[in-house]
N, C-alpha and C positions, 0 to 999 in steps of 0.2 A: 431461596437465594435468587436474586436477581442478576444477570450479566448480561452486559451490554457490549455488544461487538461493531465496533465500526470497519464501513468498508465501501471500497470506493469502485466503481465504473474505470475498465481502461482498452483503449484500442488491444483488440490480442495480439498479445507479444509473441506469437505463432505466427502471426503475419508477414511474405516476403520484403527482404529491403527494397527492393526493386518499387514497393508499393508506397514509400514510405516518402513522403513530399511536405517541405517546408516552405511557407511565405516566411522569406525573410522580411520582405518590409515589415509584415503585421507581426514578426518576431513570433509565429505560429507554425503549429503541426495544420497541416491540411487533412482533413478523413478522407478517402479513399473511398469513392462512389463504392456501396455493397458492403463497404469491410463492416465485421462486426463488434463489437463493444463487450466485455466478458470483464466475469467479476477477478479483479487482482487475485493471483495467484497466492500470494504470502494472506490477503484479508480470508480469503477460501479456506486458509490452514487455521485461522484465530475462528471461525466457524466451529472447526472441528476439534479446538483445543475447548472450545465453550461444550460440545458433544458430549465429548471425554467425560466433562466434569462432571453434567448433568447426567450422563452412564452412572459413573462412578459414585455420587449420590443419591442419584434415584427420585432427585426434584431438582428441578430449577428452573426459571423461566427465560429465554433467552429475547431477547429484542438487538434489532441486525437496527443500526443505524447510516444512512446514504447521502453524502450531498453532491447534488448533481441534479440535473436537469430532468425531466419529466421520462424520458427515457434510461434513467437509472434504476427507472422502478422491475428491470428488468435484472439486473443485479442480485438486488433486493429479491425477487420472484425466486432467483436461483438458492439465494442463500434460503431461503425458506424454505426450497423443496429436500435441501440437505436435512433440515428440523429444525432450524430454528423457529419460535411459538410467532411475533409480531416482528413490524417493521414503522421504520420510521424515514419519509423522505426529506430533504432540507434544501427546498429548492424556490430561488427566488432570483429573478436578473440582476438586483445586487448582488449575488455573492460571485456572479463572474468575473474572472479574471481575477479571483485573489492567489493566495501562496498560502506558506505552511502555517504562517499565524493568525491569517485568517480564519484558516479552517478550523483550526484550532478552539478557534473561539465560537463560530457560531457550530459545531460539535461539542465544545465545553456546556455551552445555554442550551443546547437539546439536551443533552444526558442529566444536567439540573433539573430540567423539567418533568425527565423521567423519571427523578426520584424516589423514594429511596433505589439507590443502586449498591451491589458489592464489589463488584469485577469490571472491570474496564478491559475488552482484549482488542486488539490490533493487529494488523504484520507490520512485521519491522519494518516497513516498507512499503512504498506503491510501486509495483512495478512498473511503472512508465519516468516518475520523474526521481525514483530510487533517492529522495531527500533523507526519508526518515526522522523526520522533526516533528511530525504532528503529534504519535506517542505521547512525545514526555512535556509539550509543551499542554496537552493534555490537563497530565499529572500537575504540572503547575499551576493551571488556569483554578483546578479544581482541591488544591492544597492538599493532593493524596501523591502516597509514594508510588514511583514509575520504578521498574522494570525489566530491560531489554535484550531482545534474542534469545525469548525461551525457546525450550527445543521440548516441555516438559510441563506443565503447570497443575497441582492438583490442590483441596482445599484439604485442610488437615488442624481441627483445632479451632477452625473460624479462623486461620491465618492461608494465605496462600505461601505454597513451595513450590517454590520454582529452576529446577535444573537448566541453567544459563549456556549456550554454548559458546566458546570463545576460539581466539587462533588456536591453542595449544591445548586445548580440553574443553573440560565443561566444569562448572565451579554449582554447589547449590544455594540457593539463599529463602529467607522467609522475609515477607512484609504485611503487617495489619491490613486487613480489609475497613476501607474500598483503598483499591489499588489499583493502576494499571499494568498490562504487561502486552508488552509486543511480543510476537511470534514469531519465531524463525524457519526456513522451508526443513530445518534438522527434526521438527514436531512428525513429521514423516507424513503419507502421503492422506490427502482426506479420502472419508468414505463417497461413495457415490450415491445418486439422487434414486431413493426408489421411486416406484409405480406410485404406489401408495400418498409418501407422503408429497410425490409432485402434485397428485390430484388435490389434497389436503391444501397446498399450499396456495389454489387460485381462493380459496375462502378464508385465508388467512389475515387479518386485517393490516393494513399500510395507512399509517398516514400520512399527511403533508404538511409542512411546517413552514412559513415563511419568513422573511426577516420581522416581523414584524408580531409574528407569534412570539416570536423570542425575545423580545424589547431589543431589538439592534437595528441603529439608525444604518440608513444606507453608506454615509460616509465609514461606519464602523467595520465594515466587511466587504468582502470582492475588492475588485482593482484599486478601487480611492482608499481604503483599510492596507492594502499590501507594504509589506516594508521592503520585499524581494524589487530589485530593479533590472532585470531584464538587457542588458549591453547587445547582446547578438544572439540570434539561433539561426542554425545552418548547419546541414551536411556534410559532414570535411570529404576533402575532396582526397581521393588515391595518389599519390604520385609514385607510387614504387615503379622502377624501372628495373629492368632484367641486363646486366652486361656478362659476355662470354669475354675471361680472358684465355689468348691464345698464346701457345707455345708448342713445341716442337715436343718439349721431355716434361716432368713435371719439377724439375728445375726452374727452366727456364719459365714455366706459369707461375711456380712460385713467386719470382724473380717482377712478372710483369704485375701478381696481384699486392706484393710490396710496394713497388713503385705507383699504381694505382689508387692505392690508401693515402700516399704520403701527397700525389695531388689533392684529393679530396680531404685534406688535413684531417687525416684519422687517426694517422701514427705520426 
């Protein structure tokens, strides 16, 4: 069995807000001299939902898939020292500055290239820009059925089962492989990195893949590819204000915090 986990590079979201600086002209997050870059939390639990499996079978090969910039390969580095076998980077100065369907795609043209594949896993999410659309447009790009917010995934049959978590429960469902499934942080917590397979994993091969590996013109991908248009990014700004009303009895505050509301047409 082949499964392919994709996973993305994100400022850690451990990070103080106090650190956290927007160019709003360039409609950007600014990095934070020092801060560090850590693999998405939810992409870390599709790692270890891929673990599971390959436990629970007793074979299977995983390849960790990354697009991102040359320093992603750090990501990538991590999720290998969890176990997973190979990686793949996708990193090319056109794909800057794309969005979900970008990504989508030049991660659809990689995992084709990886083929044959059976599993496709994800987190439901990047925790930075919390979209959750890369998944299943995925699933689209690649004409296999998508998935989303397992808490649970095991293969049974040559079908995935998948325990889905929802507002009000959890519901189960099966789909033919290959299939995608996003991952929800409900998979519970991943294992951590041994001694062992951290050292393993500086000899574990990465490759790199350009646009241009993948037959994808530059207009196709990154910023000139985006259909996401960008209006504003900025920091909202606090304005809560503290008012003490006064009174003598609790009557009488009653009395001034009624007439108070009814200024600020609340009642």
């Amino acid at each position: 069995m082949h499964i392919v986990v994709c996973i993305k590079q994100i400022p850690d979201p451990e990070m103080a807000p106090s650190q956290f600086r927007i160019d709003e002209e360039a409609k950007t997050a600014i990095p934070w001299p020092g801060s560090s870059l850590v693999l998405s939390p939810f992409d870390e639990q599709a790692v270890e939902a891929a673990l599971r499996i390959r436990d629970a079978l007793g074979e299977a090969k995983i390849t960790l898939i990354c697009l991102g910039s040359e320093q992603a390969r750090v990501a990538i580095k991590a999720g290998l020292s969890l176990g997973a076998d190979e990686g793949v980077l996708l990193s090319d100065p056109a794909f800057e500055g794309g969005d979900g369907t970008t990504t989508a795609l030049v991660l659809a043209r990689a995992i084709g290239k990886l083929a044959p594949f059976d599993l496709i896993l994800s987190g439901r999410q990047a925790a930075d820009t919390d979209a959750g659309v890369v998944g299943c447009g995925l699933a689209e790009l690649l004409s296999v059925a998508a998935v989303t917010f397992a808490k649970d995934v095991r293969i049974e049959d040559g079908r995935a089962r998948v325990v889905r978590a929802l507002a009000d429960g959890t519901e189960t469902v099966e789909a033919a492989l290959p299939a995608v499934v996003t991952v929800s942080h409900e998979l519970g917590p991943p294992r951590h990195a041994s001694l062992r397979e951290t050292m393993r994993a500086a000899r574990k091969p990465v490759d790199a893949w350009t646009a241009a590996d993948l037959g994808l013109q530059p207009s196709e991908v990154g910023q000139a590819g985006a259909r996401r248009v960008v209006e504003r990014q900025y920091v909202p700004t606090n304005d809560t204000a503290c008012e003490f009303v006064e009174g003598a009895t609790a009557q009488e505050q009653a009395a001034a915090l009624i007439e108070r509301l009814r200024e600020a047409d609340i009642l």
